[in-house]
N, C-alpha and C positions, 0 to 999 in steps of 0.2 A: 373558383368553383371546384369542389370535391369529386373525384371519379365512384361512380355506384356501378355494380354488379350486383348480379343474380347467382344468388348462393344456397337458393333451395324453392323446390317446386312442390306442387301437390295439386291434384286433380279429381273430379270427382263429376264422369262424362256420359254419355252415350255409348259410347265402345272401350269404357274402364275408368274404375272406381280407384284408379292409381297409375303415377306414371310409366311404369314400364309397359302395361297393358295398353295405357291410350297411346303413346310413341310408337308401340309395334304393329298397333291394329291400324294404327295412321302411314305407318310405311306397307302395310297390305293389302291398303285400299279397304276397310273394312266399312262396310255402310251399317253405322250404327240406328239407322230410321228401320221404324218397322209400323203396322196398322198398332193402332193404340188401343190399348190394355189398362190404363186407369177408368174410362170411364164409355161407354156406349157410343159409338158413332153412328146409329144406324140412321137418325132423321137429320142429320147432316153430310154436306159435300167432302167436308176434310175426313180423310179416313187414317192420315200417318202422322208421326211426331220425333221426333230421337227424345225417347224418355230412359232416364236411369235405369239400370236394369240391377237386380240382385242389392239393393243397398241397404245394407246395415248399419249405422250410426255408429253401434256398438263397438263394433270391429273396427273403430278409424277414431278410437279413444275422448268419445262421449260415453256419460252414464245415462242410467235410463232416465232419471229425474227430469237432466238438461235435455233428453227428446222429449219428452212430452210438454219442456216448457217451449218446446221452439217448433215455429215455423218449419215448412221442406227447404225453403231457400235457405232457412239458418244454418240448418244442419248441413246442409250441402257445404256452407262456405264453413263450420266450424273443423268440419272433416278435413278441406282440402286445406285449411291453414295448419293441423293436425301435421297433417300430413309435410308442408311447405318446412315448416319450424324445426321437425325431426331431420328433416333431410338438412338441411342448414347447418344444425348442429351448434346453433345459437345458444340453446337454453345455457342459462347460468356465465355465461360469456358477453355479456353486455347489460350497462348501469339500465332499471327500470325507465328511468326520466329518459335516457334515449333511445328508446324503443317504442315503435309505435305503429298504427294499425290504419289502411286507408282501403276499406272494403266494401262496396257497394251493390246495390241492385237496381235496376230500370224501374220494378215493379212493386218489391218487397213481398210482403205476408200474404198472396192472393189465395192460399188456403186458408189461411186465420180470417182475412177479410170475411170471405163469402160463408164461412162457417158459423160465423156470430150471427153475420146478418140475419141467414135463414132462421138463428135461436131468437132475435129480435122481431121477426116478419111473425114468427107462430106462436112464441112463449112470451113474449114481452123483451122489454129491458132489463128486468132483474135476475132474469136469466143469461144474459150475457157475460161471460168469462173473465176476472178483474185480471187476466193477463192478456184482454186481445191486443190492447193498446201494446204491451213491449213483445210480444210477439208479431205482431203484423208492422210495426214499422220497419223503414226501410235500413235504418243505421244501425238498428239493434244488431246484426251480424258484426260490424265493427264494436261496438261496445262487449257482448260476449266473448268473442277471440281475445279480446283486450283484457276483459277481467282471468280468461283463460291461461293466456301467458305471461300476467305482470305488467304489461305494456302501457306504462303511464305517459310516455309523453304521445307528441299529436295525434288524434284521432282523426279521420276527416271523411268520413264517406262520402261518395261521388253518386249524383242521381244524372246521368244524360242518355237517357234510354241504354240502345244497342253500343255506344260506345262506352260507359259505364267503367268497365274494367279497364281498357285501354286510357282513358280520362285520371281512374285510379292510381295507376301505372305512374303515369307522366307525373301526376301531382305529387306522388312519393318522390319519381328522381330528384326533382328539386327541392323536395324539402332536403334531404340528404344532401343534396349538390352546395345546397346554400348554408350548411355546419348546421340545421337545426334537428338533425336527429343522426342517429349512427346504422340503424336500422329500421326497417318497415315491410312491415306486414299487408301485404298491398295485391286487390284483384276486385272478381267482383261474381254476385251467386243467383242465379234465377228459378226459380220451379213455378213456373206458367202456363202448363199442358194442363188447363183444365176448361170445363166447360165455357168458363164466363173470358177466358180470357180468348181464346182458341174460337171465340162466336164473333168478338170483335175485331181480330184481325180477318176474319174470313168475310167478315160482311163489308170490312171496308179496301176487300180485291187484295190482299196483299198475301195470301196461304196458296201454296201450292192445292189444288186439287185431286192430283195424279193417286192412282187406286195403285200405284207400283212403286213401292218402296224404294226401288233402285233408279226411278226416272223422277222423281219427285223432288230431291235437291240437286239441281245440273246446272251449276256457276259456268257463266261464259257459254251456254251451250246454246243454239239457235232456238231448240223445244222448251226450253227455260218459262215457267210461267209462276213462278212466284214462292216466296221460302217456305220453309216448313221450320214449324215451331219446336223447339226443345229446350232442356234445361240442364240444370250440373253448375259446379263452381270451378274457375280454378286462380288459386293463391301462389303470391312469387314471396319470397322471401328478398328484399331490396337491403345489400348492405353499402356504406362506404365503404371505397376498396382497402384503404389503409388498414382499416379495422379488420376487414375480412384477411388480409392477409397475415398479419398480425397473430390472430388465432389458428394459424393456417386452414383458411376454408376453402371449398372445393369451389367453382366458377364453373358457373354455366357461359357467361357472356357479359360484356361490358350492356350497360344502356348508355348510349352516348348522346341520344338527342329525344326532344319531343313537340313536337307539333298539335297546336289546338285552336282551331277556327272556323265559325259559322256562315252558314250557307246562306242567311236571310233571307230567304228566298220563299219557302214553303214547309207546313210545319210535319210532310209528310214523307214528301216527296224529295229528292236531289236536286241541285241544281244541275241542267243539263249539259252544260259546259265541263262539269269537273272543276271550275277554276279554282274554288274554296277549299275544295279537298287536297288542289293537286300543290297549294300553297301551303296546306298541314305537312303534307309531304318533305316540300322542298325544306320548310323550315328545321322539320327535322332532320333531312340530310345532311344539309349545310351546315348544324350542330354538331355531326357525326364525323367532319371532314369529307363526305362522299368523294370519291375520284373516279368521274365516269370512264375514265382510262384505267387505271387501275384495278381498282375494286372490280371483285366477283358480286351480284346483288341476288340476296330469294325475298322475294315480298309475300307474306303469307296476306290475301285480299281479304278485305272484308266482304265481298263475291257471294251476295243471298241467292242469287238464282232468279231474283227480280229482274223483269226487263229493264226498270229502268236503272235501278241500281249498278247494274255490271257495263251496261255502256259507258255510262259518265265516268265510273271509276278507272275505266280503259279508259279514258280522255284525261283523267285528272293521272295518271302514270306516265303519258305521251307530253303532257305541261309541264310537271314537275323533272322528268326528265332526259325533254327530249325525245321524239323519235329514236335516235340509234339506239340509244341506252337502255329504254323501253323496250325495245325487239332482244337487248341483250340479257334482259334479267329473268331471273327464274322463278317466276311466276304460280302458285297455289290456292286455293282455297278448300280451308278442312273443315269448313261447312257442308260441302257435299259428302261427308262422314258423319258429321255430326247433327247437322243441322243445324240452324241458327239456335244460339243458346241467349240471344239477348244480352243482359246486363253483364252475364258471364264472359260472352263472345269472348272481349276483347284482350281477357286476361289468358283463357286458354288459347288462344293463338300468340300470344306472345311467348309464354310456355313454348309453343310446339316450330314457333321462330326460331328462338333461343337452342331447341335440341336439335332442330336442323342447320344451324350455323356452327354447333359444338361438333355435331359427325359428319358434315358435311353428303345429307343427304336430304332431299327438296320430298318432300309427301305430293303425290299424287293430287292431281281434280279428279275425282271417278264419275263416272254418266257423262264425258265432255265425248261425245260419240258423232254429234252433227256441230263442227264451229260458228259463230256466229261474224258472218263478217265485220260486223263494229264491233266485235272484238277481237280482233287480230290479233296478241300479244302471245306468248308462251305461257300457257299455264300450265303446262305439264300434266298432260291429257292421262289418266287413267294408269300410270307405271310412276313409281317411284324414281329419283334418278340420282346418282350418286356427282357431286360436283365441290369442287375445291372453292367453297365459300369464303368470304372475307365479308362482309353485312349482311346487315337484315334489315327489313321494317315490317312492321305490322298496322294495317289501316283498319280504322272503325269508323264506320257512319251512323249515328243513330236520327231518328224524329227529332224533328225540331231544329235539324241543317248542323249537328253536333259532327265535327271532325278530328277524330283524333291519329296521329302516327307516334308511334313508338321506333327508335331505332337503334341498331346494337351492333356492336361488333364483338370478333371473334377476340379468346384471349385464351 
């Protein structure tokens, strides 16, 4: 098996439309949720979201043409592979055939979807758009990054709700792992903050309510009642390391292991044990060499703020590894900055894994002000903390008992 590394980021968030801006505002604790500004909340309960703020297409090297044939989710993910690919330093540095693109969404085109529809509901069919179809599906962000940078070999977009990007991730290291490609273009991009979608998580219990920005995503917190929607892309640039070194490319972090296993259980909910997740986990530790002696660990959670989600997931930490190990690791979720980004989640927290294993410093939980005794674990309540790392993992749960872990070490 080939060793992969992370040799270019790009982000496109809640609290910054580019990596240094989301890394710093992640180490200040910055709560990118605010009351929502795309569209009316007055005859509903949900009043916040972490939505994109100040985004320009233009500015993150789309033309105007390619925005107006795309989707917000597209654009979001073409920006942030823009963005992934420059930083790499890739371009013209690797054969097309081995290069390739694995970027997904939970949702895809929910602006193009319900945009046709209402032209179908009042105008007819012939009035509907002959690009809704490649604008609102969900692969078309892989297919366009791919025509954007040459990128002829595999393509693969990932659909597993919330874990999406994290699912992305894993399925790239291995293709790389396995000599079928030499790099990849790999994460995943959602823009969801809208009426229709933001109606149906709210009517089936699962949106935070809270009228305050700042108590309304609180992972691990005892007041904790449920996530708050958002959106953003972010893209990793996946090289084999030979190659990367080769060129001399800069590293963020090795990926050394991946973990992917179903919860069978319920198509909404977790299983309450953790046992499913806590086995994504272990599998990818135990890929990664873990040394519960040894090794320093930060696990950036996948930690929504749901009651049930953050209990188990402290259950599936405590199985996977351990009691002792579990009290010893340094523990976050950048969901309570961000909010849950969905299909995105799992790629920007491996992102903000990866820069916290590279400076060895752990981002904050912000609003974690009342503990929750089932969950006991350190998650680094509200302050940043500087700590001499050696791993990482990053977990995603999404609907449908989807588990994924991503795990990395330093390099």
């Amino acid at each position: 098996m080939k060793r992969v590394v992370i040799t270019g980021v790009g982000a496109i968030t809640p609290i910054g439309n580019n990596i240094d801006t989301f890394w710093n505002n992640l180490l200040a604790g910055t709560c990118g949720i605010d009351f929502i500004k795309s569209f009316p909340t007055d005859d509903i309960p949900v009043k916040v979201a972490g939505e994109v703020k100040d985004f320009v297409p233009t500015e993150h090297g789309m033309d105007a043409g390619s925005v107006r044939r795309s989707d917000r989710y597209s654009q979001f993910a073409m920006c942030a592979a823009n963005q992934a690919v420059a930083d790499s330093g890739i371009k013209d540095q690797i054969e097309p055939e081995r290069f390739g693109v694995y970027v997904g969404s939970g949702i895809g085109g929910m602006h193009t979807f319900v945009n046709e529809t209402e032209k179908l509901l009042t105008k007819g069919p012939k009035m509907i758009s002959p690009l809704f179809v490649p604008m609102m599906i969900s692969n078309i962000a892989s297919g366009n990054i791919a025509i954007a940078h040459n990128a002829q070999g595999p393509c693969l977009p990932v659909v597993t709700a919330c874990a999406t990007g994290s699912h992305a991730i894993g399925e790239a290291y291995r293709c790389i792992a396995g000599g079928f490609a030499d790099a990849i273009i790999a994460g995943g991009a959602e823009a969801s903050v809208h009426p229709l979608s933001v109606g149906g998580f709210m009517n089936s219990k699962a949106l935070s309510r809270s009228e305050d920005p700042l108590k309304a995503s609180i992972p691990f917190d005892a007041e904790r009642s449920g996530f708050v929607i958002a959106e953003g892309a972010g893209v990793l640039v996946l090289e084999e390391y030979e190659h990367a070194m080769a060129r001399g490319a800069k590293i963020y972090a090795e990926i050394c292991g991946y973990g992917n296993t179903c919860d069978a259980y319920h198509y909404t909910a977790p299983r309450p044990d953790g046992s499913c997740a806590a086995r994504a986990i272990k599998i990818a530790l135990d890929q990664a060499g873990f040394d519960a002696e040894k090794d320093v660990l930060h696990i950036n959670a996948h930690g929504t703020s749901t009651p049930l989600n953050d209990k188990s997931e402290t259950q599936a930490f405590k199985l996977a590894l351990g009691e002792e190990a579990a009290r010893k690791a340094h523990i976050c979720s950048t969901k309570s900055m961000t909010g849950h980004m969905l299909g995105a989640a799992g790629a920007v927290e491996v992102i903000a894994a990866a820069l916290a294993l590279k400076n060895g410093i752990v981002p904050p939980t912000i609003g974690l002000n009342t503990p929750d005794p089932e969950c006991d674990l350190n998650y680094t309540p509200n302050k940043a903390e500087k700590v001499a790392l050696t791993a990482a993992i990053s977990t995603s749960l999404g609907f449908g008992g989807h588990n994924a872990c991503i795990a990395l070490r330093k390099i």
